[in-house]
C-alpha positions as a printed NumPy array, in Angstrom:
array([[ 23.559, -42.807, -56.271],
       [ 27.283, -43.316, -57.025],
       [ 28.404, -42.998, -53.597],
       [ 27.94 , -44.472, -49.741],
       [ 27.414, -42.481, -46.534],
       [ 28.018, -44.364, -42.931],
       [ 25.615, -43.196, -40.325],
       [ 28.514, -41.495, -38.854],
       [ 28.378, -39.23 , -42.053],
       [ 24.34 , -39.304, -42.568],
       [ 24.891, -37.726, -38.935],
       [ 27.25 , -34.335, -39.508],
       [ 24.884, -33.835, -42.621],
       [ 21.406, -33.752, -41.071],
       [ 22.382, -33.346, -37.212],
       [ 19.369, -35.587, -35.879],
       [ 18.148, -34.868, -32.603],
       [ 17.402, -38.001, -31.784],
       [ 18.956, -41.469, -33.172],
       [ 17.489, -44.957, -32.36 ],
       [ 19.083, -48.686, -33.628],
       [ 21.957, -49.641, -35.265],
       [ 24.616, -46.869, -36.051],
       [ 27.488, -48.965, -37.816],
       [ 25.706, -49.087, -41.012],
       [ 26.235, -47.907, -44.612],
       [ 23.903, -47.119, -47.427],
       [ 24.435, -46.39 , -50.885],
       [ 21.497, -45.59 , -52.09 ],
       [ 17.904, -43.65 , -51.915],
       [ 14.378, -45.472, -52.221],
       [ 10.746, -44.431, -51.348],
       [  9.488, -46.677, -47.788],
       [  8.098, -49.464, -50.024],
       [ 10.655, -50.304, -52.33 ],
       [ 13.25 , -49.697, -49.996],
       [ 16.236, -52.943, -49.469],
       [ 18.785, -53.623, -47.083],
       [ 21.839, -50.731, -47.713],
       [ 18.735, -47.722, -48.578],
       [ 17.905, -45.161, -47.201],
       [ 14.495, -43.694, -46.831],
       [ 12.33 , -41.327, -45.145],
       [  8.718, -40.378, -44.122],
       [  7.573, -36.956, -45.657],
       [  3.654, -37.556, -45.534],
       [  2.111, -38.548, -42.727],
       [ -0.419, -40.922, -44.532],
       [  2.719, -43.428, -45.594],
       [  3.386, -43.444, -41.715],
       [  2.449, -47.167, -41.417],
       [  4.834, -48.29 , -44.26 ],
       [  7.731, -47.475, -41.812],
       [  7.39 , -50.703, -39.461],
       [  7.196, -52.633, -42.865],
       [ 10.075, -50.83 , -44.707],
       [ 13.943, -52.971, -45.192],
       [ 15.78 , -49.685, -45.48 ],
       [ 18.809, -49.768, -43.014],
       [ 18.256, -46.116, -42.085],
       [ 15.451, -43.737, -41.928],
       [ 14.901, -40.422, -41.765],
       [ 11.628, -39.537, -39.929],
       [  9.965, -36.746, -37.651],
       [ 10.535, -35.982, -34.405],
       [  7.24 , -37.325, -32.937],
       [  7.399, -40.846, -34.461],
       [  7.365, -43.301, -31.254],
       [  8.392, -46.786, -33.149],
       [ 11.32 , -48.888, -32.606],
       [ 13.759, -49.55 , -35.728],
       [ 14.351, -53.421, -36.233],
       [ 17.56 , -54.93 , -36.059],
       [ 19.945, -53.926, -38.223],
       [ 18.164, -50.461, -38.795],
       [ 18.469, -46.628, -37.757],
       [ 16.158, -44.16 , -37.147],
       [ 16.988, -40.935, -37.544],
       [ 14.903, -38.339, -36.235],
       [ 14.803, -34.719, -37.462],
       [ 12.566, -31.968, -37.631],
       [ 11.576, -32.189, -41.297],
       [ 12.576, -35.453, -43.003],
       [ 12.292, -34.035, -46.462],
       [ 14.624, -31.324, -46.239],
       [ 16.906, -33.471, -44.306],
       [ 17.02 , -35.827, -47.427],
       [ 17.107, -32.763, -49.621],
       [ 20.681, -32.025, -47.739],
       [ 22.381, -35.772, -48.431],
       [ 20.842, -35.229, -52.209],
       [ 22.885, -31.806, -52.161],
       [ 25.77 , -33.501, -50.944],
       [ 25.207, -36.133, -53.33 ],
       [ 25.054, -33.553, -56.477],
       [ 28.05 , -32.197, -55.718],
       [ 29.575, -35.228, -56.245],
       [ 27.534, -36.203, -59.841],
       [ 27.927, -32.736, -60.788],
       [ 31.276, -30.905, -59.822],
       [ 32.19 , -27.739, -60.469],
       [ 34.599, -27.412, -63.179],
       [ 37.546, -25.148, -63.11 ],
       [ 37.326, -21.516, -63.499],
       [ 38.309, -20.36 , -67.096],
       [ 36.909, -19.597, -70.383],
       [ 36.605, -22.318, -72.744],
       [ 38.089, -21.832, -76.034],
       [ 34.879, -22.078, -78.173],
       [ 33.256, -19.108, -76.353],
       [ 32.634, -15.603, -77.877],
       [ 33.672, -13.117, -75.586],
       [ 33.551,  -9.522, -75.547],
       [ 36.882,  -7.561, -74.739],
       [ 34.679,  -5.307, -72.658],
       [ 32.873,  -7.761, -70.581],
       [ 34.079,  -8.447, -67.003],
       [ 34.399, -11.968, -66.072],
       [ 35.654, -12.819, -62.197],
       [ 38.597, -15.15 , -62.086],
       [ 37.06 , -17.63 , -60.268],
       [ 33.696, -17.937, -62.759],
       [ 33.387, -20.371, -65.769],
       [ 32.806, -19.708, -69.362],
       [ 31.621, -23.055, -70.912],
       [ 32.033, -23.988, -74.471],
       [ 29.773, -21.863, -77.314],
       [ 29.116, -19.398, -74.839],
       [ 28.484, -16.011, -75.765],
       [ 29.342, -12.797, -73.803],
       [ 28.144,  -9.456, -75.033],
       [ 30.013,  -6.4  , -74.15 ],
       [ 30.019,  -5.03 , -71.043],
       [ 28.381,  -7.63 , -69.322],
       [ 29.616,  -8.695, -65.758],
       [ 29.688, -12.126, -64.463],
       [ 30.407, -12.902, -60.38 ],
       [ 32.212, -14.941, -58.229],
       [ 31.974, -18.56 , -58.866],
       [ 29.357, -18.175, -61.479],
       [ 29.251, -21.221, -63.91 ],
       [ 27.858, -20.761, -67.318],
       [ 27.654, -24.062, -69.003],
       [ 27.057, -24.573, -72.596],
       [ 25.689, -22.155, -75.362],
       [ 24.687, -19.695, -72.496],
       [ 23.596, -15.972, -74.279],
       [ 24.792, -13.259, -72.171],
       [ 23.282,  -9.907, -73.833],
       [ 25.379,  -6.27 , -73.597],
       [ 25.965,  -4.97 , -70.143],
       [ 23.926,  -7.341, -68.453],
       [ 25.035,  -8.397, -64.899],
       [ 25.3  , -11.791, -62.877],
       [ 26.07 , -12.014, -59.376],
       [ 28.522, -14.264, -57.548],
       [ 27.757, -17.992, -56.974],
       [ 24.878, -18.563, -59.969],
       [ 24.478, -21.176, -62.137],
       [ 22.84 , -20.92 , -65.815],
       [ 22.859, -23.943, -67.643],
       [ 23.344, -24.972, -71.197],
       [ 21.098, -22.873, -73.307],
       [ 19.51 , -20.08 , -71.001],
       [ 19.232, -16.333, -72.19 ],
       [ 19.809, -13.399, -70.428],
       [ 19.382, -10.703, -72.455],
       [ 20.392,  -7.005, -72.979],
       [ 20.857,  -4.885, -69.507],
       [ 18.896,  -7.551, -67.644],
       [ 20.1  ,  -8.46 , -63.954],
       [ 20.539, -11.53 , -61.712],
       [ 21.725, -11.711, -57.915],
       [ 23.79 , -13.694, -56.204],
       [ 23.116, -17.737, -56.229],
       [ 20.673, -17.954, -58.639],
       [ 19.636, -20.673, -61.45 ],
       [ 18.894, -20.444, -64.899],
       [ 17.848, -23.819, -65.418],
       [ 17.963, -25.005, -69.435],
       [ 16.044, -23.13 , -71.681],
       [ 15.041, -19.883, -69.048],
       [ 14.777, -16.718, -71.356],
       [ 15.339, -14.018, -69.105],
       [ 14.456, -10.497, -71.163],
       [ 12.344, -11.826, -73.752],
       [ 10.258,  -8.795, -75.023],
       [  7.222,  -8.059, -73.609],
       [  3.579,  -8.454, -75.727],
       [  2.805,  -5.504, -75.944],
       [  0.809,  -3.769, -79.276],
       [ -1.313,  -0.837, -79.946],
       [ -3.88 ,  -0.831, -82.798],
       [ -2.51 ,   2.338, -85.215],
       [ -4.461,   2.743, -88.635],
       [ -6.259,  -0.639, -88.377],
       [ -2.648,  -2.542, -88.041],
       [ -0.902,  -4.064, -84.488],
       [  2.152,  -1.401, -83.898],
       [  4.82 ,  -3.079, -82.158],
       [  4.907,  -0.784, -78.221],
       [  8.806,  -0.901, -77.798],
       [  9.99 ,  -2.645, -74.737],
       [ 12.678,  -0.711, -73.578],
       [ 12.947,  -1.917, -69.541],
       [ 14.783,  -4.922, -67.939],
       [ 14.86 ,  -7.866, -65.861],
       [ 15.916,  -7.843, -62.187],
       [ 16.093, -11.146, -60.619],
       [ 16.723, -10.482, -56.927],
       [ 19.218, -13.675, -55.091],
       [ 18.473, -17.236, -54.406],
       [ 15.632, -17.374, -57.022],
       [ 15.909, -20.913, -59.05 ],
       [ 13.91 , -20.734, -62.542],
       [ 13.033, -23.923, -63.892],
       [ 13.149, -25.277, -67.75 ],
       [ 11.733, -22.809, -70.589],
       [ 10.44 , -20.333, -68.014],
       [ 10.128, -16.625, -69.833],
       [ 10.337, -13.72 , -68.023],
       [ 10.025, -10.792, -70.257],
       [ 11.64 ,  -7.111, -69.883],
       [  9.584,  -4.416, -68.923],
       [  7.938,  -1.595, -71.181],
       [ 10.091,   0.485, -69.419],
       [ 11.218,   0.188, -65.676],
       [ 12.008,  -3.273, -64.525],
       [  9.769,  -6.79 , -64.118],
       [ 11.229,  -8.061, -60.873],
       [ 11.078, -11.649, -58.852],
       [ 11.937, -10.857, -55.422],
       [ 14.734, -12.795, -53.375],
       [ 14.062, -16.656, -52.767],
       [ 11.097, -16.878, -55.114],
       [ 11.324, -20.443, -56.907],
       [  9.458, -20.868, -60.549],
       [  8.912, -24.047, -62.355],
       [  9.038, -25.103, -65.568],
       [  7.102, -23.711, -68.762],
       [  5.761, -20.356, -66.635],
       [  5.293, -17.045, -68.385],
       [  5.891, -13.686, -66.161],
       [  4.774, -10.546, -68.749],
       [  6.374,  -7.458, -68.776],
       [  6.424,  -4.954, -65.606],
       [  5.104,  -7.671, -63.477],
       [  6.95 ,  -7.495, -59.848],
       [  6.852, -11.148, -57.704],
       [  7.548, -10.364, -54.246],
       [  9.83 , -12.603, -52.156],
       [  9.466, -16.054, -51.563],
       [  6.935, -17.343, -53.941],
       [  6.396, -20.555, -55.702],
       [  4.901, -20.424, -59.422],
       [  4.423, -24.179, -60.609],
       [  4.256, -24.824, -63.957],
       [  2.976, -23.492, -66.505],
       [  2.066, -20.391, -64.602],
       [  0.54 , -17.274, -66.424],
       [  0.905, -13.694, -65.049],
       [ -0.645, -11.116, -67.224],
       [  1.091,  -7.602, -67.397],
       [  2.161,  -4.736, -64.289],
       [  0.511,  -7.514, -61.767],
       [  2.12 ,  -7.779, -58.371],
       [  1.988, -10.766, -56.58 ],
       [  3.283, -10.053, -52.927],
       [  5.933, -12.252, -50.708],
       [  5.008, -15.741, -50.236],
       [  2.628, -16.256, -53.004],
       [  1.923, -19.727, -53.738],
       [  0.156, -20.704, -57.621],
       [ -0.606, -23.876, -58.478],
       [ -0.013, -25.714, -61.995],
       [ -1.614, -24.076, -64.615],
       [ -2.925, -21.803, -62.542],
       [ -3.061, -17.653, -63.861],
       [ -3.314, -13.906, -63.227],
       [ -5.024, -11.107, -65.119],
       [ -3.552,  -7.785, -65.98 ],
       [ -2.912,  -4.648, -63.615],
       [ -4.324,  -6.521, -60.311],
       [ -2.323,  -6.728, -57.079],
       [ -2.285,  -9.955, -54.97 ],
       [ -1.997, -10.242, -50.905],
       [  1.165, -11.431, -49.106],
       [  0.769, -15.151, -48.933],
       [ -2.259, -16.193, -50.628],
       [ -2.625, -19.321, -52.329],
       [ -4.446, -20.302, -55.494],
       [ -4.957, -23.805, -56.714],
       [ -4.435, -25.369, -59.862],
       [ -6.023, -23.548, -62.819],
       [ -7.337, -20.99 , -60.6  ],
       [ -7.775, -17.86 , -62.426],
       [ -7.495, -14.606, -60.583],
       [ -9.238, -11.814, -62.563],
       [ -9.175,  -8.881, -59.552],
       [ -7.268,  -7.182, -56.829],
       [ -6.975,  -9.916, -53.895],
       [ -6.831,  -7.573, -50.754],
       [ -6.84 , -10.089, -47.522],
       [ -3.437, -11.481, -47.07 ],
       [ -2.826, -15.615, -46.39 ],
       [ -6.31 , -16.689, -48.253],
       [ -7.077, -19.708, -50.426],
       [ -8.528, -18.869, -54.047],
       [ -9.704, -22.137, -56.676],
       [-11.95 , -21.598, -59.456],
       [-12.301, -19.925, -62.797],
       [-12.549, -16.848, -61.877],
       [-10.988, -17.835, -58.928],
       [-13.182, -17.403, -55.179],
       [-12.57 , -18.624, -52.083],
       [-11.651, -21.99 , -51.72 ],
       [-14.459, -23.611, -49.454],
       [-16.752, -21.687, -51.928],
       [-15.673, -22.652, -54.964],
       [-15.975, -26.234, -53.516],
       [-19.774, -25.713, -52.385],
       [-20.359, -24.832, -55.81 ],
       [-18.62 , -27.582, -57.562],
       [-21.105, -30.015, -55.526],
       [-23.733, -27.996, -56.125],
       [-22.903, -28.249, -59.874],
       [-23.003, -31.828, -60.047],
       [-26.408, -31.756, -58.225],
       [-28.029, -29.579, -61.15 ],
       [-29.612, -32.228, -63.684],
       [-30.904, -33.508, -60.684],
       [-32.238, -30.366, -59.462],
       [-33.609, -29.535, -63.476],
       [-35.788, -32.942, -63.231],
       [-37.08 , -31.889, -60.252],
       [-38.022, -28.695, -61.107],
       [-39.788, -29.885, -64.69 ],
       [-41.417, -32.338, -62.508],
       [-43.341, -29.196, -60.336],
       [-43.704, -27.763, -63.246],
       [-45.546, -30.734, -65.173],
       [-47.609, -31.132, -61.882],
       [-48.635, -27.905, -61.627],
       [-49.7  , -27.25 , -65.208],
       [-52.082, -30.831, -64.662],
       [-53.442, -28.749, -61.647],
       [-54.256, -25.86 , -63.405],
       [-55.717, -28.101, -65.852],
       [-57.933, -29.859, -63.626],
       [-58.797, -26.497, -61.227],
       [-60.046, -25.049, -65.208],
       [-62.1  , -28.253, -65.55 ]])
């Protein structure tokens, strides 16, 4: 990082409740336990690493509240609740620095609609385009070649970066982010066989991204048939994911990537899907269940706060059993043709 922190600093920013060791020091930059020097800083987020903190150089540490070791000299410990998010707050501070925000204008280059409503305080960045009637926020930053479609509308305090879509009538709240690539509005797949031929099924509906939702690279998210696909407030979606038409993700869910969700599925708040992980068509899924990577859910999941794996996807301890089980089959076959071979040279000898 281009910049140094004194533990004075380190100190307003996390607000430790506990410090131990050395608290005139300065670091200027961020390394994992091992690799840590003198002038790092570093922290314990997994428990298993725990025993790499008596042996890590960093001057300061961020670690949990229960950890009963003494920093060596020139060290501090900092302890906090949650390490990781404490480290996630200096790397916030650290991006505004890297990464500030530029002043509020539109840039020369962009296309701009005489109709489309565009705070004083939000940024139009170079080769943007801004349909008509479209309404940008508060402190909204568009950076480079950002679409805007007609009469879509962006809340206060978001962030799209270069080259993310948002397309006709489609909506975002407050504070969220487009990260490169996101097409928000895409069409969704949808076809009816007419006379032997695939009939394009208009998709007429929008987008409504609720606030504080961050979409990661070359997500999709396409409109609805008609009515809206929604991802409900705080819901955070990695890279590569596809969300089909008329889907609805309730609040507070994670999609990692490369996430498929088939059509008019709901997922309810707090979802968790792993990588690669997907969802049929037309099936509802309980408040905060959890499906590993690859797990493919192909009905309604009805009990809330359960863990699914598996293709289809089952319970999780299940779905375990049987993976051991799996691996026990040739085994099992040998076995088996070995009764069988025994008992035909039985029934040979009882005919004898």
């Amino acid at each position: 990082m281009d910049t140094s922190f004194t533990v004075t600093a380190l100190k307003a920013i996390v607000q430790p409740q506990q410090i131990r060791g050395d608290e005139s020091l300065t670091v200027t930059r961020i390394a994992a336990l091992g690799d840590a020097e003198p002038g790092d800083i570093s922290f314990l987020g997994n428990p298993k690493y725990r025993a790499q903190v008596t042996e890590s150089k960093a001057s300061v540490l961020l670690l949990p509240l229960d950890h009963e070791g003494e920093p060596a000299e020139r060290q501090c410990f900092l302890l906090v609740e949650n390490p990781s998010a404490a480290l996630a707050q200096i790397c916030a501070r650290i991006e505004q620095s890297l990464w500030p925000r530029p002043e509020a204008g539109v840039h020369p280059s962009a296309v701009v609609s005489e109709s489309a409503k565009i705070a004083a305080s939000a940024t139009v960045g170079p080769l943007c385009v801004v349909e008509a009637d479209a309404i940008i926020g508060e402190r909204t930053h568009l950076q480079a070649q950002v679409f805007v479609g007609r009469g879509a509308v962006i809340g206060q305090d978001c962030w799209l970066a270069a080259g993310s879509h948002l397309a006709t009538t489609c909506e975002l709240g407050d504070r969220v982010r487009l990260h490169g690539g996101v097409v928000v509005g895409s069409d969704g797949f949808g076809y009816e066989v007419v006379e032997g031929k695939h009939a394009k099924v208009p998709q007429i509906g929008i987008v409504v991204i609720e606030s504080d939702v961050e979409i990661g690279a070359n997500a999709t998210l396409d409109r609805a048939r008609f009515s809206r696909t929604v991802i409900g407030e705080g819901t955070k979606i990695d890279n590569q994911v596809q969300v089909a038409h008329n889907v609805v993700v309730g609040r507070h869910c994670i999609l990692c990537a490369q996430v498929g969700i088939a059509g008019s599925t709901t997922l309810e708040d707090y979802v968790v899907m792993g990588g690669q992980s997907g969802a049929a068509g037309h099936i509802r899924v309980a408040q905060g269940t959890q499906v590993a990577g690859r797990g493919g859910l192909t009905a309604n999941i009805s009990e809330p706060g359960k863990v699914y794996s598996g293709m289809p996807a089952m319970p999780y301890r299940m779905e375990r059993r049987l993976v051991v089980l799996q691996r026990r089959l040739p085994d099992l076959f040998k076995k088996v043709d070995g009764l069988f071979s025994e008992l035909e040279i039985l029934k040979k000898t009882s005919a004898d």
